[in-house]
C-alpha positions in Angstrom: 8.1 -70.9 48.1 5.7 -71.8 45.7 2.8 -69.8 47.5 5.3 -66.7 47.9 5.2 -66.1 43.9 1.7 -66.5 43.6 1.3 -63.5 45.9 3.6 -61.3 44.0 2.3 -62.5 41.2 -1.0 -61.2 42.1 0.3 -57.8 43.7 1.8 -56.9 40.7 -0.9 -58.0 38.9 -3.1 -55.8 41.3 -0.7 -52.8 40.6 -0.7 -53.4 36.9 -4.2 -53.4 37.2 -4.4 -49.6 39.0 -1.6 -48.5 36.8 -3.6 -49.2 33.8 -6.9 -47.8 35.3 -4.8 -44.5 36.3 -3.2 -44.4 33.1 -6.7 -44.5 31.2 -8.1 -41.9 33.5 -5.5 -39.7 33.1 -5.5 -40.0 29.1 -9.2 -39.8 29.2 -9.0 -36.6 31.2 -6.3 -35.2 28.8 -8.2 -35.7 25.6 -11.9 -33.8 27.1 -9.2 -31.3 28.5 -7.3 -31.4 25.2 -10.8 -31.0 23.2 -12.4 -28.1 25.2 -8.6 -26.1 24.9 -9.2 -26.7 21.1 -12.2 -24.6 20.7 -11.8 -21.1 19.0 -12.6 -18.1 17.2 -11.2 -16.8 14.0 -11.7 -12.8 14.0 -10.7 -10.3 12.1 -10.0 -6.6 13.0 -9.9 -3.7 10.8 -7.7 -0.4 10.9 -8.0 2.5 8.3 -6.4 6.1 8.5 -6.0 8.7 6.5 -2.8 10.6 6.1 -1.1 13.1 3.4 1.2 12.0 1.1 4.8 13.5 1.6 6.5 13.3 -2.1 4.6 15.0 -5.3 6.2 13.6 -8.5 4.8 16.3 -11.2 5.5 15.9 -14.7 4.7 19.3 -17.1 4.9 18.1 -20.4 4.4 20.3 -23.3 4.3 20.1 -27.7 5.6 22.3 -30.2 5.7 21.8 -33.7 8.2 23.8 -36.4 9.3 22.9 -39.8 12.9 23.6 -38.9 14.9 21.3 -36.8 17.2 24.5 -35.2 14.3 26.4 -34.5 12.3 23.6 -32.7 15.4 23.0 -30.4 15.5 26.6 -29.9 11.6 26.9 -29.1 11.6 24.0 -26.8 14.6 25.1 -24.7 13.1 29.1 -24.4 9.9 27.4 -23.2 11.6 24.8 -21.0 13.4 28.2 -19.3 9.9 29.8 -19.0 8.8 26.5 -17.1 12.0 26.3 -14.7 11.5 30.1 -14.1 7.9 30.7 -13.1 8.3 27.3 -11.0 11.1 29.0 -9.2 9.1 31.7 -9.0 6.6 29.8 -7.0 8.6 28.6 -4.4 9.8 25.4 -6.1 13.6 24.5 -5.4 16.0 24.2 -8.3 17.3 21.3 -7.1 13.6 19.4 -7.5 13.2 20.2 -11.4 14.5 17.9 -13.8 14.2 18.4 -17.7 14.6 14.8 -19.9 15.3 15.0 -23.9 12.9 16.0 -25.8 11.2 13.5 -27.9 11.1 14.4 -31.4 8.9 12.9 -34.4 9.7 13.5 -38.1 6.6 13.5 -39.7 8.2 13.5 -43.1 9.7 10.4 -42.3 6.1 8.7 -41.5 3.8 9.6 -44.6 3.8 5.6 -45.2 2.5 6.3 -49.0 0.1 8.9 -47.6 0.1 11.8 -50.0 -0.8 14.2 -47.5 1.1 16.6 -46.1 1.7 17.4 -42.4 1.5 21.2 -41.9 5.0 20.9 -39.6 7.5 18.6 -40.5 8.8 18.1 -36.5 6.5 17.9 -33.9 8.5 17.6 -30.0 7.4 16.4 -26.8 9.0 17.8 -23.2 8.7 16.5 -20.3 9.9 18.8 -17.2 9.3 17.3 -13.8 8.5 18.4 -10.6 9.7 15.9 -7.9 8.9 17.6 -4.0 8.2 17.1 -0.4 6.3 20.5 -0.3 3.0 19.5 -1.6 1.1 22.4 -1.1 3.5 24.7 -2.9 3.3 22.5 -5.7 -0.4 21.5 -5.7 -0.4 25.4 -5.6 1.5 26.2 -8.5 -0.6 23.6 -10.5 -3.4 25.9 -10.3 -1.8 28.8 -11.6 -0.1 27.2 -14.5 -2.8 28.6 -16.8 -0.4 31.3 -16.7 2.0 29.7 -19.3 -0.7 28.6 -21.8 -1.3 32.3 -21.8 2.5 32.9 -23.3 1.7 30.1 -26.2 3.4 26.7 -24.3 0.8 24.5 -25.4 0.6 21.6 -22.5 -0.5 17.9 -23.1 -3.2 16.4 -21.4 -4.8 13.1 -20.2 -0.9 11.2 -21.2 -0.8 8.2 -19.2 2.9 9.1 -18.6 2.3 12.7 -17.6 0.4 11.8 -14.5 1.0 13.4 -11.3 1.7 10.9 -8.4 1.6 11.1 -4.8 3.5 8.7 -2.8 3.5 8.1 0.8 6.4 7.0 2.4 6.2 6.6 6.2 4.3 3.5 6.4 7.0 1.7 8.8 6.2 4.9 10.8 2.4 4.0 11.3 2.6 0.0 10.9 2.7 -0.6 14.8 0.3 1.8 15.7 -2.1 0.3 12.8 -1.6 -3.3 13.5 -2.5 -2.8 17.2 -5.8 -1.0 16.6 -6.8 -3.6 13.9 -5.7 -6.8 17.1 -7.4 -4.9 19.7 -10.1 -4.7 17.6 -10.2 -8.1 16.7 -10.2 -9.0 20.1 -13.4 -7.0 21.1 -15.3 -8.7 18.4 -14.0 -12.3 19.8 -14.5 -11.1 23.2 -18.6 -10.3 22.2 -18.8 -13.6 20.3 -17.4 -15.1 23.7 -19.9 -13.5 25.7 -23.1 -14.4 23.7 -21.5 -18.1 23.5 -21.5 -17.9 27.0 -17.7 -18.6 27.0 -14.5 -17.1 28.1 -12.1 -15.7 25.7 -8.9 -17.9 25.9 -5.5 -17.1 24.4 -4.4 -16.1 21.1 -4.0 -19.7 18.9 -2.8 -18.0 16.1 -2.5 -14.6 14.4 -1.6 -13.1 10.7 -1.0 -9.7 9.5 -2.7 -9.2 6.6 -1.0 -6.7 3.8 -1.2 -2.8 4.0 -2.8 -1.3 1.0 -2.3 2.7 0.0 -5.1 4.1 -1.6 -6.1 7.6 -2.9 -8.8 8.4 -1.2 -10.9 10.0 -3.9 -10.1 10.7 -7.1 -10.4 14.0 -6.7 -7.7 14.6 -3.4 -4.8 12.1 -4.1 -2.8 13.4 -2.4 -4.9 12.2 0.6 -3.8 8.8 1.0 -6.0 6.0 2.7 -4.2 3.3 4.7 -5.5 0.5 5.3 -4.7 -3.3 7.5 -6.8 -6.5 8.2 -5.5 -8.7 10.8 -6.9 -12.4 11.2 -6.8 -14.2 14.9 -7.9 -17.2 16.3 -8.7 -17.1 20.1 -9.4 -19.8 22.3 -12.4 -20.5 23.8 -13.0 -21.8 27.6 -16.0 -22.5 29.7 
């Protein structure tokens, strides 16, 4: 009885003995395997496109100065008409002008102690704006508006709040098609980077989509908008 335990004592010591020895193999296996799978590549890829801007925001803003308060209203709402005419004139929809209040200064009212005398009493700024899909109605009507100045509406320039804007709006439109150029470019680069490391380009380990930015593309044509994506991916690498 005695000699029967001492040989299952030694077979299971045998099999603990190849367990363990299988079980260190197979870890050590895992953790070269594990190691080489954990090499990578962080790329990045780049898309850029230009496209036209679809809304015109277009704000006319003019000055007129009187000593009378009655006849400054009435001078800013004749040249307000003139404005809302000749645009209409030019193709621009009734429904895309808006006029805001006039702002009106009282220069009486502002001498602080000064002595001298302003030359008007009021002095009124308005603002008519041009809001439009059909840029290139209004981008031409912009260059004929010399037209006006001729009839005495005297126009402001360089206001920061007069600016003309052009916004583009379809950027979910163009998102997909942008963000796969800028990953399959990525992957080229990681594929060449691969191939001089005299690896194999593995799967993707992780991926971001970097921001979209909207960008005139010159000062001088913004209404010619420049899109623009940078995607970040890690591959991995193989032998």
């Amino acid at each position: 009885m005695q000699g029967y335990s001492k040989i299952s004592a030694a077979l299971l010591g045998v099999f603990i003995f190849l367990g363990l020895s299988v079980l260190g193999y197979t870890l050590g296996n895992a953790a070269i395997q594990y190691k080489l799978y954990d090499r990578s590549v962080t790329v990045k890829g780049l898309s850029e496109r230009e496209y036209p801007a679809d809304i015109v925001i277009w704000p006319i803003q003019f000055s007129v100065a009187d000593n009378d308060l009655g006849n400054l209203y009435s001078d800013i709402d004749a040249k307000t008409q003139s404005i809302r005419v000749f645009l209409e004139q030019n193709t621009i929809a009734s429904n895309e002008i808006t006029v805001a209040s006039p702002a009106i200064i009282d220069r009486s009212a502002q001498q602080y102690g000064n002595n001298d005398r302003a030359e008007f009493r009021y002095t009124a700024t308005q603002t008519v704006t041009v809001y439009s899909k059909n840029i290139e109605a209004v981008r031409a009507v912009m260059g004929s508006l010399s037209q006006l100045g001729k009839k005495g509406i005297v126009f402001t320039a360089n206001n920061y709040e007069a600016q003309t804007e052009y916004i583009f709006t379809r950027l979910n439109e163009v998102k997909p098609d942008m963000v796969e150029e800028a990953t399959r470019e990525a992957r080229e680069v990681a594929q060449k980077f691969a191939t001089d490391s005299q690896s194999a380009l593995g799967k993707i380990k992780r991926a971001s989509q970097g921001q979209f930015s909207i960008n005139d593309r010159d000062k001088n044509n913004p209404h010619i908008k420049s899109v623009r994506v940078v995607s970040t991916v890690e591959y991995y690498l193989t032998d």
